[in-house]
VEXMAR-570176 format. One line per 4 residues: number of its first residue (from 1); their letters; for each residue z, x, y of C-alpha. Coordinates in Angstrom, 1 decimal. Layout:
VEXMAR-570176
NUM) a) Z X Y ~ ...
end
This chain:
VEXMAR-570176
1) xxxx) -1.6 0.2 25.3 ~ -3.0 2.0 22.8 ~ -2.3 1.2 18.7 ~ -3.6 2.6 15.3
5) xxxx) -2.5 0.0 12.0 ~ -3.0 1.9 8.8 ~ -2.6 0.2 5.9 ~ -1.0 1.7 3.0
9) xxxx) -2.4 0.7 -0.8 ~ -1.7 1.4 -4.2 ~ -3.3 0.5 -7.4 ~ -0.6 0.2 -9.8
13) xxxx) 1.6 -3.0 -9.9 ~ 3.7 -4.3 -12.6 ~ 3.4 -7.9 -11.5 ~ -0.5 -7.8 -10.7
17) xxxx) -2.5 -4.6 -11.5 ~ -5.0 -3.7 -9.3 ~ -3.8 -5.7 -6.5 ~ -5.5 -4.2 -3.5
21) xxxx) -8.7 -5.3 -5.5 ~ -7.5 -8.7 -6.2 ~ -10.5 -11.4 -5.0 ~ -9.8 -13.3 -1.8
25) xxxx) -12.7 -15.4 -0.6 ~ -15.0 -12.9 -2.6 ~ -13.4 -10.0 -0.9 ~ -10.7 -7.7 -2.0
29) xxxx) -7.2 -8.4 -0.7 ~ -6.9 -4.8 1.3 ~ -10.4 -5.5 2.8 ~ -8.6 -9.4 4.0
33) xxxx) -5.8 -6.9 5.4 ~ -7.4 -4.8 7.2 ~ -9.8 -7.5 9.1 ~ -6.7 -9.8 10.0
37) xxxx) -5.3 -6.1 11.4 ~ -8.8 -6.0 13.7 ~ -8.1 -9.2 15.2 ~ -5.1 -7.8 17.3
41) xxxx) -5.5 -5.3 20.0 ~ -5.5 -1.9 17.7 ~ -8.1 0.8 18.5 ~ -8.4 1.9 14.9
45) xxxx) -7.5 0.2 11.4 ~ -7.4 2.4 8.6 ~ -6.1 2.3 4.7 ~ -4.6 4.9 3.6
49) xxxx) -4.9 4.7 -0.5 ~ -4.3 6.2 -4.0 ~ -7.4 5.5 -5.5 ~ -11.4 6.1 -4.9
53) xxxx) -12.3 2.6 -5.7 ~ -10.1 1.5 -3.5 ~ -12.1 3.6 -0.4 ~ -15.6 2.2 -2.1
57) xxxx) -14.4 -1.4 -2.2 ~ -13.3 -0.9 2.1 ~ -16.4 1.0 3.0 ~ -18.6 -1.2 1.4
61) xxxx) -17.0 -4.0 3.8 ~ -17.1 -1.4 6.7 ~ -13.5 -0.8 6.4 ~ -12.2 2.7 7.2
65) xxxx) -10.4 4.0 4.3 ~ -8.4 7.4 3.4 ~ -7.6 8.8 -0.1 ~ -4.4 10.0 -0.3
69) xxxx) -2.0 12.0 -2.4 ~ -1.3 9.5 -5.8 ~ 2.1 11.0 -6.0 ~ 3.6 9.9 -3.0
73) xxxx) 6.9 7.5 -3.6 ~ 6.4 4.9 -1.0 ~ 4.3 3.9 1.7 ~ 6.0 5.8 4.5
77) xxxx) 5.4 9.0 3.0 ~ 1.7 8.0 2.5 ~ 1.1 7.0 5.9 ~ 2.7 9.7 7.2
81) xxxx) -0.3 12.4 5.5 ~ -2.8 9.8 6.7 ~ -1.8 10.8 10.2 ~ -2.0 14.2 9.4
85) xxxx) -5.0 13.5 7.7 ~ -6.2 11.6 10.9 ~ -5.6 14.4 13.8 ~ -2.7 12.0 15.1
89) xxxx) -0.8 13.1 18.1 ~ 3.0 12.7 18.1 ~ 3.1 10.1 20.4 ~ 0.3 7.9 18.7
93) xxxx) 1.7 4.3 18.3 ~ 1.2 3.5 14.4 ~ 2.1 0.1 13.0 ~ 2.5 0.0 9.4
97) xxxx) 0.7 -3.1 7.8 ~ 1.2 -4.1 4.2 ~ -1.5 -3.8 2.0 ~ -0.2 -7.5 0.2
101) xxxx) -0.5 -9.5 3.2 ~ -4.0 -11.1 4.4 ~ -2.2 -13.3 6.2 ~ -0.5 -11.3 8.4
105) xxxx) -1.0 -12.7 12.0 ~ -2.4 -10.1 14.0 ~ -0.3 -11.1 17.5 ~ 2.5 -10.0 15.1
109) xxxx) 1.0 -6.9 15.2 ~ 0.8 -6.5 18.7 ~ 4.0 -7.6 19.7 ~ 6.0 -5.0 17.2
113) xxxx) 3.7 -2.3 18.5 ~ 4.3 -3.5 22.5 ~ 7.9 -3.5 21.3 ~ 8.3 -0.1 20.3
117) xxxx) 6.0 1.2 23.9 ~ 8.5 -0.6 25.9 ~ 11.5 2.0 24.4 ~ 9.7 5.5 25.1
121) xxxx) 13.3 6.6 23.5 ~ 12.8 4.7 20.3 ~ 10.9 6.1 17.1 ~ 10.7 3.1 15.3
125) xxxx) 10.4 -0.9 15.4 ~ 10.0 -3.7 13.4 ~ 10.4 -7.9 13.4 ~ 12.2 -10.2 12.5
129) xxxx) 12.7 -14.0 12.7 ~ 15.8 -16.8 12.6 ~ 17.2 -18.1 9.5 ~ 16.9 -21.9 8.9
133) xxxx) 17.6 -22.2 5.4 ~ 20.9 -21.8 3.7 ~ 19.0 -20.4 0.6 ~ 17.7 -17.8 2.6
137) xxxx) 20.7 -16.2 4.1 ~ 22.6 -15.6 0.2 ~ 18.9 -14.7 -1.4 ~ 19.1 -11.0 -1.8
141) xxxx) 15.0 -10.7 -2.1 ~ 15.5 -11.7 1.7 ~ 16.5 -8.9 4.0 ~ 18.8 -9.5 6.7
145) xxxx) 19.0 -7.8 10.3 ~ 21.9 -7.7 13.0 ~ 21.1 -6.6 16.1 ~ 23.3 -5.2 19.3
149) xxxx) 22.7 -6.2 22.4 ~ 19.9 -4.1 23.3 ~ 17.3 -6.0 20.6 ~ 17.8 -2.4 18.4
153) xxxx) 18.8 -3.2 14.8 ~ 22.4 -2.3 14.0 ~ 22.1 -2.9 9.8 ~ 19.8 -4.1 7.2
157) xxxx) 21.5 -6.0 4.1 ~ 20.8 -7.9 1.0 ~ 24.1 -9.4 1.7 ~ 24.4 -12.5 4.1
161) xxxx) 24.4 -10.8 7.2 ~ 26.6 -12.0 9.4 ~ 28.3 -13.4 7.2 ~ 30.2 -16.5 7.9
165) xxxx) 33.9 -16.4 7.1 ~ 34.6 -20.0 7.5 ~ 31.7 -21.1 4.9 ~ 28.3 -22.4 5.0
169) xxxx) 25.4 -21.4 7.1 ~ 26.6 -19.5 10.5 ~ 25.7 -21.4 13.6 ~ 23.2 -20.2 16.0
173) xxxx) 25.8 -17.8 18.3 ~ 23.1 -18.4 21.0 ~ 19.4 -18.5 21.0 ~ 19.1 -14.9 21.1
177) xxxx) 21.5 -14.2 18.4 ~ 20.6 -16.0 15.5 ~ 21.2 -15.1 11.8 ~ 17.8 -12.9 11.5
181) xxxx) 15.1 -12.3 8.5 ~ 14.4 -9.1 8.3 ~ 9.5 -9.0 8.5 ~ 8.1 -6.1 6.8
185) xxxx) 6.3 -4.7 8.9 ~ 6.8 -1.1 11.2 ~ 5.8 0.4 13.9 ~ 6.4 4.3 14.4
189) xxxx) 5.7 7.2 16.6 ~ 3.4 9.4 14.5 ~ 5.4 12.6 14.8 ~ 8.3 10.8 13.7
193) xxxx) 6.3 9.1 11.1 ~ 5.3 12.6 10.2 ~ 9.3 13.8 10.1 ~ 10.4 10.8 7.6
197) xxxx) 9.5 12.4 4.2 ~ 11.7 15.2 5.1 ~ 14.9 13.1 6.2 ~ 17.4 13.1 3.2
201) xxxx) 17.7 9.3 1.8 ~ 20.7 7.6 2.6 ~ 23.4 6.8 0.3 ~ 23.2 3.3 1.5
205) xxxx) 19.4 2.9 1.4 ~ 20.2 3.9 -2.3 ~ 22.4 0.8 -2.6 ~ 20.6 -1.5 -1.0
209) xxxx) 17.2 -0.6 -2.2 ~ 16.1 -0.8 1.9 ~ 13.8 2.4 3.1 ~ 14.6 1.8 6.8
213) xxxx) 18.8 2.5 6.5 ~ 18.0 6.1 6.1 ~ 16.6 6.2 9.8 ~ 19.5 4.3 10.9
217) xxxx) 21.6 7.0 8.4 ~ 20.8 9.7 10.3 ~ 21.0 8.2 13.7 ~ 17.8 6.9 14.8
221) xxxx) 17.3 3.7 16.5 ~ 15.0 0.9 15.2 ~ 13.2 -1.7 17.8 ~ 13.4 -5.4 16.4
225) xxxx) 11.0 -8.0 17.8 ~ 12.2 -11.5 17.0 ~ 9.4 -13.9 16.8 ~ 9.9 -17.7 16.4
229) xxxx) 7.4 -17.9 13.5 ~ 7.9 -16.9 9.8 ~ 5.3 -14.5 8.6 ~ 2.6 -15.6 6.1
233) xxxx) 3.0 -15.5 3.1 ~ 2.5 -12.2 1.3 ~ 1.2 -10.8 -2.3 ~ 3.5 -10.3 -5.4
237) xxxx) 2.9 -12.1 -8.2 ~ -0.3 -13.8 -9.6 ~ 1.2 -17.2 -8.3 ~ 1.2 -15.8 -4.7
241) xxxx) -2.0 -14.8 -4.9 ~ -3.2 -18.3 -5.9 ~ -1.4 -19.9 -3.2 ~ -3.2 -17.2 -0.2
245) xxxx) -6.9 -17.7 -2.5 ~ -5.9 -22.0 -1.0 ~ -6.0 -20.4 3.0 ~ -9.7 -19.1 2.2
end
């Protein structure tokens, strides 16, 4: 099976500017990305950025990079002229990597793009992994999945999702039905990649502040790996960063 991972990166951040710059290990985070991303079975990894210095600081590591449009309003849409940009064919496999997260374990990556070539019918996929903590399931930074019983997400939330009418954390309905954290990360067919920017958002995505209800919105299904282990931890604030600088 064939894969491409492109890596979407901005410069601006409120919490820490220039974060696609910030030094790992005396490399810049994007440049930590994109080298976990080689170590799973892609044939290409590319950034796609807003920002030349961004494309100097990945070539100079021998990182392929792409400048893209700076007025794009999220990373979907910037990917999606990267594969434009990149000749893509429609069926191309693409997994969508975060530019924040140099830990990112790159059999992760494999296993949401296998995920997504097993359903030739499916445009989409993503991950997800069980819920231990009580915390977790009420904290609205942490996105919840249900699933039906084909493995294809049925909602995202904010909310706890199930939720548990008797109180308390739900029990584990059976080893394949837990209550599920949503992992950033996508995988996509590049013409429907290419098709997203023009699909009307969602009045629910607008609620819920989630990108991926408007494929689910207008009737598109979305693959969900579940993987026993919780991803690594990713790149917000300055304390984040200090905790990934402790890994290298």
């Amino acid at each position: 099976m064939s894969f491409t991972v492109l890596i979407p990166a901005r410069m601006k951040s409120t919490r820490l500017p220039d974060k696609p710059l910030a030094d790992i290990g005396g490399l810049p985070m994007v440049v930590r990305v994109a080298q976990q991303a080689a170590r799973s079975g892609a044939s290409r990894v590319c950034v796609a950025c807003d920002d030349p210095r961004i494309v100097q600081a990945c070539e100079a590591a021998g990182v392929q990079a792409l400048l893209t449009r700076a007025d794009h309003p999220s990373g979907s849409d910037r990917l999606a002229e990267a594969c434009t940009l990149l000749g893509l064919t429609d069926d191309t496999i693409v997994v969508n990597v975060q530019g924040d997260e140099p830990l990112i374990d790159p059999t992760l990556i494999d296993a949401v793009a296998q995920s997504l070539a097993a359903r030739p019918d499916t445009p989409m996929g993503t991950a997800a992994h069980a819920i231990e903590d009580e915390a977790d399931l009420v904290n609205p930074n942490v996105v919840k999945v249900v699933l039906d019983a084909a493995g294809q997400a049925l909602y995202f939330s904010r909310s706890p999702l199930p939720f548990w009418r008797d109180g308390g954390m739900p029990p584990r309905l059976s080893v394949d039905h837990p209550a599920l954290r949503h992992i950033g990360i996508y995988a996509y067919r590049a013409g429907f990649l290419r098709s997203f920017p023009g699909l009307a958002a969602s009045p629910l995505e607008r609620v819920e502040s989630l990108e991926q209800l408007r494929v689910l919105w207008h009737g598109h299904r979305i693959a969900v790996h579940v993987t026993p282990h919780a991803p690594g931890t990713g790149v917000d604030t300055p304390e984040d960063l200090a905790r990934v600088r402790l890994h290298f």
